[in-house]
C-alpha positions as CSV (number, residue, x, y, z in Angstrom):
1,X,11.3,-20.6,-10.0
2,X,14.2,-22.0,-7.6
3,X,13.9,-20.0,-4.2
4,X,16.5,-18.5,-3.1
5,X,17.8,-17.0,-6.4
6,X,19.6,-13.2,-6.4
7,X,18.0,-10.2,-8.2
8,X,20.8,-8.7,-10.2
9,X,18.7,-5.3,-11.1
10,X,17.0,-4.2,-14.2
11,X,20.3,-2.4,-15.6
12,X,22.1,-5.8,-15.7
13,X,18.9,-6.8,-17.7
14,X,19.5,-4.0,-20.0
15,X,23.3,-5.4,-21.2
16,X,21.2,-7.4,-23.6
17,X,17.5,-6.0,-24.1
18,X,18.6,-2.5,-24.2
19,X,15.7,-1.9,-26.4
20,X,12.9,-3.4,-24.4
21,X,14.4,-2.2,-21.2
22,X,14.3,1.3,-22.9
23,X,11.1,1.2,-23.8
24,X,10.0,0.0,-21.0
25,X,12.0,3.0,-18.7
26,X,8.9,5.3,-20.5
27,X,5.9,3.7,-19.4
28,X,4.5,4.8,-16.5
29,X,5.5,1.6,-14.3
30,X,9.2,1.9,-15.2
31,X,8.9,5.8,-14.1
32,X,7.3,4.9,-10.7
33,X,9.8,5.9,-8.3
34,X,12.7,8.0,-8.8
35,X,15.1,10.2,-6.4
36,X,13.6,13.3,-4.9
37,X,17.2,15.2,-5.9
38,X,17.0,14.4,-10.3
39,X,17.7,17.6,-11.2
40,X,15.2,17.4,-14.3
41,X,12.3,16.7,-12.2
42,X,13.0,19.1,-9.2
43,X,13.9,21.8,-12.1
44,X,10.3,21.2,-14.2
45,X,7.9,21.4,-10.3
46,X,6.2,25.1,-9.9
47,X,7.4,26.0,-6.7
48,X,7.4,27.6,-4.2
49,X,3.8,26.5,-3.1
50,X,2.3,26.8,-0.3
51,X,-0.8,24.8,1.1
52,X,-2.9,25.8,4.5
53,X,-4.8,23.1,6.7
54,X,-7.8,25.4,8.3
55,X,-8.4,22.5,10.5
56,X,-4.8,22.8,12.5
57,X,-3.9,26.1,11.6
58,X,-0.5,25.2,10.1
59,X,1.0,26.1,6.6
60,X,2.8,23.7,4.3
61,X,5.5,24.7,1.8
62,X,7.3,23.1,-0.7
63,X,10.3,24.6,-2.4
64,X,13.6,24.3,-4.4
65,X,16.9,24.9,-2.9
66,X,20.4,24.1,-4.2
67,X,19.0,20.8,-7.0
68,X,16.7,19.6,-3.9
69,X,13.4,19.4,-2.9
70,X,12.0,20.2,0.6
71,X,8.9,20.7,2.1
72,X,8.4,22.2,5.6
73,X,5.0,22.3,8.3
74,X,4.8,25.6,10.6
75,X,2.4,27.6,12.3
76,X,2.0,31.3,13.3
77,X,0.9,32.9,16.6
78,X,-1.9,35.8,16.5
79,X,1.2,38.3,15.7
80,X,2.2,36.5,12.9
81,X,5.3,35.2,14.7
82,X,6.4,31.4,13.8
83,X,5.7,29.0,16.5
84,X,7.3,25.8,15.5
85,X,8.3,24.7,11.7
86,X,10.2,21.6,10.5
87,X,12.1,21.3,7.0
88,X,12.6,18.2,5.3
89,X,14.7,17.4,2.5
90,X,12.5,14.9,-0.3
91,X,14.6,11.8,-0.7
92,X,11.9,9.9,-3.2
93,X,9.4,11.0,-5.9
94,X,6.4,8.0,-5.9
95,X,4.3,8.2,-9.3
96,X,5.0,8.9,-12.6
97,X,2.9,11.7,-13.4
98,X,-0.2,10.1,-14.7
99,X,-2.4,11.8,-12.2
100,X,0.4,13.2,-9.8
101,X,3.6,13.1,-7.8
102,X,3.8,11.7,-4.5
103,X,6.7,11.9,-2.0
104,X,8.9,10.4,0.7
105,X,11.5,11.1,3.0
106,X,13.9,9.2,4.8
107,X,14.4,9.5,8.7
108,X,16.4,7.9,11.2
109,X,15.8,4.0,8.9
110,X,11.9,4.8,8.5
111,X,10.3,6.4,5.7
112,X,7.5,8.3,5.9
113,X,5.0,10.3,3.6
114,X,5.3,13.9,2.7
115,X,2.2,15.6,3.7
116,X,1.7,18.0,0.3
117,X,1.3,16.3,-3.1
118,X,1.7,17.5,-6.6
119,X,-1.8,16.8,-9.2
120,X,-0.7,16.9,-12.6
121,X,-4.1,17.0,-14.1
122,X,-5.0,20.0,-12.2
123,X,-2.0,21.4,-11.9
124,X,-2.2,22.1,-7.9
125,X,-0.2,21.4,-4.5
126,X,-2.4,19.9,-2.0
127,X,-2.5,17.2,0.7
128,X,-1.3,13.7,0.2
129,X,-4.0,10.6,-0.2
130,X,-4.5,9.6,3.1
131,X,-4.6,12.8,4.6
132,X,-8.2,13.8,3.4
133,X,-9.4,13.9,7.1
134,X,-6.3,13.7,9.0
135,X,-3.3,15.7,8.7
136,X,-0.6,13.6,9.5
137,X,2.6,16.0,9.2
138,X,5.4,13.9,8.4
139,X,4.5,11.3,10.6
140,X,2.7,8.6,8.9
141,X,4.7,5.8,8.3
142,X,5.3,4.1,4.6
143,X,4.3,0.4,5.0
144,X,5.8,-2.7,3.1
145,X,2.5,-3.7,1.8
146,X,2.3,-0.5,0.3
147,X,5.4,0.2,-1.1
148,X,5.9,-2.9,-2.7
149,X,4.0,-2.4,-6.1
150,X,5.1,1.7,-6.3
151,X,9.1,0.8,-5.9
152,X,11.2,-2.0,-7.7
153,X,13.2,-3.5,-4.7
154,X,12.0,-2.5,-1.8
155,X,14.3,-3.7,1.5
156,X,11.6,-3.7,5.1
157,X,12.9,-4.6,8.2
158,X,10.2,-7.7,9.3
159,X,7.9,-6.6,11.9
160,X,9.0,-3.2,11.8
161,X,6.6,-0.2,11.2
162,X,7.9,1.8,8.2
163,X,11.4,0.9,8.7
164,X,13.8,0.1,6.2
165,X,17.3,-1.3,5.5
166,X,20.1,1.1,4.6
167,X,19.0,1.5,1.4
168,X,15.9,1.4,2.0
169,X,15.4,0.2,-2.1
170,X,17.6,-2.3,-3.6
171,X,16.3,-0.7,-6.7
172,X,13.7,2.3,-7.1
173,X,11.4,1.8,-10.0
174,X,9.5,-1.0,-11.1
175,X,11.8,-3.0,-13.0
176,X,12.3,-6.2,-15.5
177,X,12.4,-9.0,-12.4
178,X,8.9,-7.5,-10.6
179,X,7.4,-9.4,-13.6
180,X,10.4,-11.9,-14.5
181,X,11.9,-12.9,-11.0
182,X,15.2,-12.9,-9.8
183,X,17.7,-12.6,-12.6
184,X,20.9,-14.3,-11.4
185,X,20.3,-18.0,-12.9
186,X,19.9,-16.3,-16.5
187,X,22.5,-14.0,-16.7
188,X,24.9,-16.3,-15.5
189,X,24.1,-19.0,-17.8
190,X,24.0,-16.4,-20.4
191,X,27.1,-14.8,-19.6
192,X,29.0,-18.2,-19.5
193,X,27.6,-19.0,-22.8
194,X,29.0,-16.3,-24.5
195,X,32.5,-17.1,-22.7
196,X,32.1,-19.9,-24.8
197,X,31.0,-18.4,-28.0
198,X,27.7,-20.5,-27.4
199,X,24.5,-19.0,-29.0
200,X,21.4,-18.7,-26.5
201,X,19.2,-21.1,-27.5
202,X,15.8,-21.0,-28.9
203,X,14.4,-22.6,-26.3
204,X,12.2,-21.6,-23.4
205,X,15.1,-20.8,-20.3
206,X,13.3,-22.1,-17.2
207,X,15.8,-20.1,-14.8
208,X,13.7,-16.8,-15.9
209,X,9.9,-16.5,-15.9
210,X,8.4,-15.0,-19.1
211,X,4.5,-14.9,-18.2
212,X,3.6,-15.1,-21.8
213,X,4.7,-18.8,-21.5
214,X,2.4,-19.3,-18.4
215,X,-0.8,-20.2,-17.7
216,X,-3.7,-17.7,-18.3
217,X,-3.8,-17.9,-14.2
218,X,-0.4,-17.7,-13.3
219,X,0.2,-14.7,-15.8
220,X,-2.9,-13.1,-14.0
221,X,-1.4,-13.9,-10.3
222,X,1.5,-11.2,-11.4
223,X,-0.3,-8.7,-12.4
224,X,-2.9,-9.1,-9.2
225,X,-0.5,-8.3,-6.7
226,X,-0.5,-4.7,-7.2
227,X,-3.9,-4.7,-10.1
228,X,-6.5,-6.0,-7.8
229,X,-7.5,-3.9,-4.9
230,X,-9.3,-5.9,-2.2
231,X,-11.4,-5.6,1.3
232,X,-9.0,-7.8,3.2
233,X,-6.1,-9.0,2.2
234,X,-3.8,-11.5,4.4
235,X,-0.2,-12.9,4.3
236,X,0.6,-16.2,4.5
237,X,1.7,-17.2,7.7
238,X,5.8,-17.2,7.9
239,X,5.7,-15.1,4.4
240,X,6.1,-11.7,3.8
241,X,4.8,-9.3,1.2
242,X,8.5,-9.8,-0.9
243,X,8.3,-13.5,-1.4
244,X,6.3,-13.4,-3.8
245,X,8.2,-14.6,-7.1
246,X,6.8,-14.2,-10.3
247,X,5.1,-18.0,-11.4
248,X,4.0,-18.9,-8.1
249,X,0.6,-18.5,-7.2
250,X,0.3,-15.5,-5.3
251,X,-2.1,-17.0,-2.8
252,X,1.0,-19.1,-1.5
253,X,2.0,-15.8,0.0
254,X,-1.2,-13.0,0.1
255,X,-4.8,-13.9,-0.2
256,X,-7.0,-11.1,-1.2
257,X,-11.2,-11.3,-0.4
258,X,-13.8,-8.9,-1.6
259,X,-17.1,-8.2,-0.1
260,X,-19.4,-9.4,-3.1
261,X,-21.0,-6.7,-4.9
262,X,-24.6,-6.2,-4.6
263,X,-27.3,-7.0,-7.0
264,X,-27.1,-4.3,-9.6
265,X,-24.1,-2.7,-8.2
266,X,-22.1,-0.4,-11.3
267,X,-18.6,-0.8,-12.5
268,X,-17.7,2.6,-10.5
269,X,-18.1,0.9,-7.7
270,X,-15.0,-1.2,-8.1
271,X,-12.4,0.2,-7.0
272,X,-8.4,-0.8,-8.6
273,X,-10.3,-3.9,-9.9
274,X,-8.8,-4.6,-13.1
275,X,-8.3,-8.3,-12.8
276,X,-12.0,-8.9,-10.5
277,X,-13.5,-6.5,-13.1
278,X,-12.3,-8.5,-16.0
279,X,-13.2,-11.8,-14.8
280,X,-17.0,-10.4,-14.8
281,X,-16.6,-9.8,-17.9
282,X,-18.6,-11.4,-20.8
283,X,-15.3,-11.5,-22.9
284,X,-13.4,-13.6,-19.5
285,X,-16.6,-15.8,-19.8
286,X,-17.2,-16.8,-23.2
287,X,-13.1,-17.1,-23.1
288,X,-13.4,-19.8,-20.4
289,X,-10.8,-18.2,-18.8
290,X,-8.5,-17.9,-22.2
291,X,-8.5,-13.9,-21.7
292,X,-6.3,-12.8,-19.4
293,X,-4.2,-9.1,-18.8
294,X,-1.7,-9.7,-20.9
295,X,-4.5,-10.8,-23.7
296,X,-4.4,-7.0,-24.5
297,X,-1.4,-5.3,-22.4
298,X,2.1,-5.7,-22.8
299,X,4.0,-4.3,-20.0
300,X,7.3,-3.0,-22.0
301,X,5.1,-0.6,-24.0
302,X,2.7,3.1,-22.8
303,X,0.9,3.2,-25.8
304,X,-1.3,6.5,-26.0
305,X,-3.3,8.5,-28.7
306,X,-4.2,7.0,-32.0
307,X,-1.6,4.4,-31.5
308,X,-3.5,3.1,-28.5
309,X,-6.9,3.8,-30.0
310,X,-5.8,0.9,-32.8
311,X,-3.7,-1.5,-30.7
312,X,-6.6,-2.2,-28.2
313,X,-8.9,-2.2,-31.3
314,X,-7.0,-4.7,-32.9
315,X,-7.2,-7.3,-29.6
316,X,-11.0,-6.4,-29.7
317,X,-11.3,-7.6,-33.2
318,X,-9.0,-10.9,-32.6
319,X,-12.4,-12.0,-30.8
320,X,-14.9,-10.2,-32.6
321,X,-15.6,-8.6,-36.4
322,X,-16.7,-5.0,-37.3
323,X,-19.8,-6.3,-37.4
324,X,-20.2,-7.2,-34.0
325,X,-20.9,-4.2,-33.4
326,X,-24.4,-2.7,-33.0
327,X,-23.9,0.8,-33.7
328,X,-23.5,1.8,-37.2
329,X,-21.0,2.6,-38.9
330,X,-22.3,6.2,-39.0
331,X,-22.4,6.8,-35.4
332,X,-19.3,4.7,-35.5
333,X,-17.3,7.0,-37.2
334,X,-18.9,9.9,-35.7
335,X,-16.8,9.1,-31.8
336,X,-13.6,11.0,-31.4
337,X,-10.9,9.3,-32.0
338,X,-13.6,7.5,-34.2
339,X,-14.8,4.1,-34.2
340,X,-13.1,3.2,-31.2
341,X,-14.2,-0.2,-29.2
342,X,-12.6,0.8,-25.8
343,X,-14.2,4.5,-25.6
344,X,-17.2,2.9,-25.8
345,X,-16.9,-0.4,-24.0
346,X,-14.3,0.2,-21.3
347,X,-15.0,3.8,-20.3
348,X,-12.5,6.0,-18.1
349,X,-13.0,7.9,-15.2
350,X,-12.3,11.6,-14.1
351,X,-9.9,11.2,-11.7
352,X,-8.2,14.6,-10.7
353,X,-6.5,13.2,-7.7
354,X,-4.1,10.2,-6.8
355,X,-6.7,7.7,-6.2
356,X,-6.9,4.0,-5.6
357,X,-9.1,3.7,-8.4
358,X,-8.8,2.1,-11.4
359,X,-9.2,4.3,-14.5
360,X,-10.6,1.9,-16.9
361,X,-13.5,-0.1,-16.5
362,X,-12.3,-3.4,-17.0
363,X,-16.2,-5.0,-16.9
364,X,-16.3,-4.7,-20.4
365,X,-19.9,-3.5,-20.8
366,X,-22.7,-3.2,-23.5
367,X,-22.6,0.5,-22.4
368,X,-21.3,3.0,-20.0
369,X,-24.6,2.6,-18.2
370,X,-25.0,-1.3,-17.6
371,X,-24.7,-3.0,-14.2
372,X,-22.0,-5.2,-13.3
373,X,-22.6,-8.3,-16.0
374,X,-23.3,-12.0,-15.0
375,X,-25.0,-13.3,-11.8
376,X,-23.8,-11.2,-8.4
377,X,-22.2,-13.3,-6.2
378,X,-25.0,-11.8,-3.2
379,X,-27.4,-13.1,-5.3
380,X,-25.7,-16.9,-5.1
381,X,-25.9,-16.1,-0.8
382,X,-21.9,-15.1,-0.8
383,X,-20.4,-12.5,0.7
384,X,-16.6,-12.7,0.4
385,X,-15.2,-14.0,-2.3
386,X,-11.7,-15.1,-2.5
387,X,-10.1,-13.7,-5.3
388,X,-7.1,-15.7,-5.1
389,X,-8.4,-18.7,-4.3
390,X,-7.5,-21.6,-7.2
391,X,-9.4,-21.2,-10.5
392,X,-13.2,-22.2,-9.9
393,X,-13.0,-21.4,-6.0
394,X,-13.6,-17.3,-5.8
395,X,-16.9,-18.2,-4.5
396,X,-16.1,-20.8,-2.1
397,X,-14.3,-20.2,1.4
398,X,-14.0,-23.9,2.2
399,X,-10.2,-24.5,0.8
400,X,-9.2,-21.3,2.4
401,X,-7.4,-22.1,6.4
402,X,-9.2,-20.8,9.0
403,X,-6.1,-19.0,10.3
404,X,-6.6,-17.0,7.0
405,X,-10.4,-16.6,7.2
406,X,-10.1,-15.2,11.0
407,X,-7.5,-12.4,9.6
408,X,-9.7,-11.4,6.6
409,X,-12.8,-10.9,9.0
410,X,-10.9,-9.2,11.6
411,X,-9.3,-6.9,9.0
412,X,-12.5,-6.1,7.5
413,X,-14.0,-5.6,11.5
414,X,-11.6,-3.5,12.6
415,X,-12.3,-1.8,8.8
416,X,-16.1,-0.9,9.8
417,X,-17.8,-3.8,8.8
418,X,-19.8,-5.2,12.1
419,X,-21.8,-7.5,10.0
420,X,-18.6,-9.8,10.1
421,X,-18.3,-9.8,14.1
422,X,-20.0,-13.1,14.4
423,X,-17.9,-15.0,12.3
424,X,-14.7,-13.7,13.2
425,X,-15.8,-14.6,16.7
426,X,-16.4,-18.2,15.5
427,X,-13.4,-18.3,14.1
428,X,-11.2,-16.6,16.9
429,X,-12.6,-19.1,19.2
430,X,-11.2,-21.9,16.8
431,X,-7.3,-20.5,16.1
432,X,-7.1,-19.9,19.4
433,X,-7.4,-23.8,20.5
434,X,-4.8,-24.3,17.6
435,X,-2.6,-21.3,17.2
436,X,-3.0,-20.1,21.0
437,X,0.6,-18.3,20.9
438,X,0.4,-16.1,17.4
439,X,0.7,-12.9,17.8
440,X,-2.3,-11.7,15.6
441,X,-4.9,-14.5,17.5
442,X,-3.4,-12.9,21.2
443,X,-4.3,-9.3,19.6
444,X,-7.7,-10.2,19.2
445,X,-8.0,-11.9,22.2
446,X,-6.9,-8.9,24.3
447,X,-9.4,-6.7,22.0
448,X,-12.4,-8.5,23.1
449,X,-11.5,-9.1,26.8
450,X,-10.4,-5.5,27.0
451,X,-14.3,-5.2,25.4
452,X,-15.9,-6.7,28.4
453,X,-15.2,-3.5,30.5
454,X,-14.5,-5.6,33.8
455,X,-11.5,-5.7,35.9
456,X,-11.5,-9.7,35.2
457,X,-11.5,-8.6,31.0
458,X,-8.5,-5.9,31.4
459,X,-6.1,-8.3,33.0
460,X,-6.6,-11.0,30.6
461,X,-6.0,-8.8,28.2
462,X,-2.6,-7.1,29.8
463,X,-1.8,-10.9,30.1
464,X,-2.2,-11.5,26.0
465,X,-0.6,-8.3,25.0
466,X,2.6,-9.5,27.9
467,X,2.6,-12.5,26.2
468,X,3.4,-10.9,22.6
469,X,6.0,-8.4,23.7
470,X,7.6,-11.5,25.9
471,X,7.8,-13.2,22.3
472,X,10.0,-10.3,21.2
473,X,7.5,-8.0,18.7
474,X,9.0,-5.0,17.7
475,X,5.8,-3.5,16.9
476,X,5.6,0.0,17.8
477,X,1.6,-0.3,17.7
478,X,1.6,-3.7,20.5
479,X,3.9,-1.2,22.5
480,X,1.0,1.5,22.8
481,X,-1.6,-1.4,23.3
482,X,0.5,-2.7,26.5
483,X,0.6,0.7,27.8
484,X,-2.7,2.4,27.4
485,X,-3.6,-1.1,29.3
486,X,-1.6,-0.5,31.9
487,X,-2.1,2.6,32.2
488,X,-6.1,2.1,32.2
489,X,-5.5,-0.5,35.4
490,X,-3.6,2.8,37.1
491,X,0.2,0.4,36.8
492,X,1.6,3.7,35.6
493,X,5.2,2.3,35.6
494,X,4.5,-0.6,34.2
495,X,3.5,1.7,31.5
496,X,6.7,4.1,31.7
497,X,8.9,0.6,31.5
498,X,7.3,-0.6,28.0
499,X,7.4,3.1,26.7
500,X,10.7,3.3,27.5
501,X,12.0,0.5,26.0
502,X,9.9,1.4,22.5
503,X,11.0,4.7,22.7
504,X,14.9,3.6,22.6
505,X,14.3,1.1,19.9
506,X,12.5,3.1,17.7
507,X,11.8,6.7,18.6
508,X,10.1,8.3,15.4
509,X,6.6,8.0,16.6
510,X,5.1,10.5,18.4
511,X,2.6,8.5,19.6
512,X,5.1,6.8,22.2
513,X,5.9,10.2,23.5
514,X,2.6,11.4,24.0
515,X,1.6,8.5,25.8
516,X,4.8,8.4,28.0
517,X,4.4,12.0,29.1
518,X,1.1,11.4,30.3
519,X,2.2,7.9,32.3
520,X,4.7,10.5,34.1
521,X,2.1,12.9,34.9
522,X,-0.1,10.4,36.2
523,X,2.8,9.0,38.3
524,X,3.8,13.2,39.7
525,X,6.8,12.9,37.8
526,X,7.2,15.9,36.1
527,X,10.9,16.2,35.9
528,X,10.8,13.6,33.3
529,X,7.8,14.3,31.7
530,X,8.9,17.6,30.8
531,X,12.0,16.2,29.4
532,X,10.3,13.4,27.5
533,X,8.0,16.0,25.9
534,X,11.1,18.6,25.0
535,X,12.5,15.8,23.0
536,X,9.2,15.1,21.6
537,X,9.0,18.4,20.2
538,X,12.2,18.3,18.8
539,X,11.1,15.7,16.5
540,X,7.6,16.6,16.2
541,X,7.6,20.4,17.0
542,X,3.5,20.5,15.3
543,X,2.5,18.2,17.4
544,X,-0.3,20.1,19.7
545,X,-1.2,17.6,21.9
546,X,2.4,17.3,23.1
547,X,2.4,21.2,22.9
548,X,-0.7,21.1,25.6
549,X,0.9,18.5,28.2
550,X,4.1,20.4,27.8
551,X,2.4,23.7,29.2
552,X,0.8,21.2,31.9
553,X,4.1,20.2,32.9
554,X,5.9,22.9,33.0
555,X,3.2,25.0,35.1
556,X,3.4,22.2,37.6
557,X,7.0,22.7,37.7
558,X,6.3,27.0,38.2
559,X,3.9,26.1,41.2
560,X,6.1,23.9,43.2
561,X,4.6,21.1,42.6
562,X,7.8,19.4,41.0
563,X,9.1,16.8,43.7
564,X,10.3,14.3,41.3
């Protein structure tokens, strides 16, 4: 694939494989994102509903007004009065009904997640993933790495934190060139072709990527980006999650580790594993690698019912015979739909709610009951495997940079994993003699001097978090770091200054407010306290922290103590 080449969008696609691209608009990838205002959808919902969060005390609605959906977050005083609500229009649907119906809206360039959810299979409003244990309003931001395998084209701003270009998607559903790469080359050779009343030749056309003409691996790389869940997962330095194209090996861009299962450990206990559970696989095996995803799925086409039951049958038996099998017939027959290789041998789940988890056990076992098949990797002494390492390598760490290595160990860290402290303190220790100015090494440098709990550890780290905001991040999160740092070595100001400068860059977070409100308090200025946390609640009017250090402020103000 030559870099650099221009998507053209799946519709252009369509001109000439209106049949394909059809199909292909049905399955549940080409339905995966769609605009919260298509009357069809918003008209087929049962609404209103209404959802309450015991924990805060606040209600949730979602309703239908004028072809749109909104949903809106209040709460009620002891009379029953309303104290605060916010309404938001829906501006994006995520999923395609499979298990449920996710949501989005749009807000000042970010996009964040709606906080109520629709599950199709039991027919029910409740919270979105992610907000099992926290309620996060309609505050928690929609990241690039997550967005980019539920949307076509999605358009982040680098280094910002759920913010988006104006569109925010270049194209909304999965589409033809998420699998085929950028479509420009090919349609304009085509297009001049047929200017010339030239027929398209039978030959491969090297300016698109079809991955049935690829390697088994690089086939497999396409489908891992969004198929392979993972413990850690890193870019690439200088890359970002969109560079990916479509015959490249996706470890050019994102490398993806796995703890290693332990001895004995079940296929339920992998989690989106399609690809890692496949490779375990006796089938992947005996193959020598010869199986791969699209082996038995082709993309273009939902199959379901008996048309399924005897499509993946028939790629069963391409390996193996009817008598392979060691039921009998009988017993066989006897299965509903009958005799039916994948009901027995790649068993679904129950899954009632929008999980990560991957529905089908992709192990391939004797039986529903068996262990993950062939040797653990624990049992070989490894503990991460590198699942995108080059074919041969996803038990070895020694190809992998130790830039890379240092990120996947802090991720998995800072994911509750101390067992890994030790080696991501080896390896900090290492990028920082070579990579002393990178903005993830000066992170985790100011993490473990702020650690030390000295006076001597806190300045160093005020010094590495400086250094990254001096280098111009636009991270809303370093912002908060710097601040709470300052703010812990009493340089209130200093504090204020960072805050401010956040706040008027990017001031959907309510996170910066709360922490500058309480930088003013510390520093008796409740003038602009109070005013920082009125326009906090304007935005965020459920937030009851700011609610409490409002009432502080403003009862300073009624005693006289406002000399600011």
């Amino acid at each position: 694939m030559v870099p650099g080449v221009r998507f053209v969008g799946s519709e252009v696609c369509a001109s000439c494989h209106a049949d394909i691209f059809n199909e292909f608009r049905q399955t549940q990838m080409g339905r995966s994102m769609i605009a919260g205002n298509q009357s069809s959808f918003v008209a087929s919902l049962p609404l209103p509903a209404k959802v309450y969060d015991k924990d805060t005390g606040q209600y949730f609605e979602v309703l239908r007004r004028d072809g749109h959906l909104y949903q809106s977050q209040y709460a009620l005083d002891e009379d029953g009065r309303e104290l605060s609500r916010q309404t938001w229009k829906i501006d994006y649907v995520i999923g395609a009904g499979a298990n449920g119906f996710g949501f989005l809206i749009h807000r000042g360039g970010h996009l964040f997640e709606a906080p109520i959810t629709y599950y199709n299979k039991t027919q029910t409003w409740s919270f979105s993933p992610g907000y099992e244990f926290h309620n996060y309003g309609f505050t928690r931001p929609i990241l690039a790495r997550c967005i980019i395998c539920h949307s076509g084209q999605p358009r982040p701003v680098a280094g910002g934190v759920g913010l988006y270009e104006d569109p925010p998607f270049a194209e909304l559903a999965v589409g033809c060139e998420n699998c085929h790469g950028p479509g420009d080359l090919h349609v304009t050779q085509r297009r001049e072709e047929q200017m010339m009343g030239i027929a398209p030749s039978e030959a491969a056309d090297t300016n698109i990527v079809n991955p049935a003409r690829l390697s088994g691996w690089l086939a497999d790389n396409i489908c891992m980006r969004c198929h392979q869940g993972q413990d850690a997962r890193v870019l690439r330095p200088g890359f970002r999650d969109q560079d990916f194209r479509p015959g490249m090996e996706l470890d050019k861009i994102i490398s993806i580790f796995k703890i290693a299962p332990d001895p004995g450990s079940t296929p339920s206990s992998l989690l989106l594993e399609h690809y890692f559970g496949m490779t375990l696989s006796k089938c992947y095996r005996a193959s020598a690698g010869a199986l791969h995803c699209i082996s038995c799925h082709d993309p273009h086409v939902q199959l379901s019912g008996a048309a399924a039951t005897d499509f993946y049958k028939s790629r069963c038996l391409t390996c193996h015979n009817p008598q392979s099998c060691r039921l009998n017939l009988d017993k066989r027959q006897a299965t509903n739909p009958p005799d039916d290789c994948v009901g027995c041998h790649m068993p679904k789940r129950t899954v009632t709610t929008i999980t990560h988890a991957a529905l089908t056990d992709h192990t391939i076992p004797m039986n529903p009951s068996s262990s993950i098949q062939g040797q653990p990797p624990k049992a070989q002494g490894t503990e991460l495997l590198y699942l995108t390492g080059p074919l041969g390598e996803r038990e070895s760490l020694q190809s992998v940079p130790p830039f890379v290595l240092f990120q996947a160990y802090n991720n998995l860290v800072r994911d509750g994993y101390p067992q890994f402290q030790q080696k991501k303190d080896e390896l900090l220790n290492q990028v920082a003699r070579t990579m002393p100015s990178d903005p993830i090494v000066l992170r985790a440098l100011a993490e473990r001097a702020f650690s030390q709990n000295t006076a001597q550890g806190r300045h160093k780290a005020i010094g590495y978090m400086a250094q990254i905001m001096r280098s111009g991040s636009t991270n809303v999160d370093d912002s908060l770091v710097l601040a709470s740092l300052y703010s812990s070595d009493k340089r209130y100001q200093q504090a204020v200054d960072v805050l401010e400068r956040t706040r008027a860059a990017d001031p959907y977070f309510r996170e910066i407010y709360e922490s500058l409100a309480a930088q003013y308090l510390a520093l008796g200025k409740y003038r602009q306290a109070l005013t920082v946390l009125q326009q906090g609640l304007e935005l965020f009017p459920d937030d009851a922290k700011l609610r409490i250090l409002e009432k502080n402020a403003r009862s300073a103000t009624l005693d006289g103590a406002l000399t600011h």
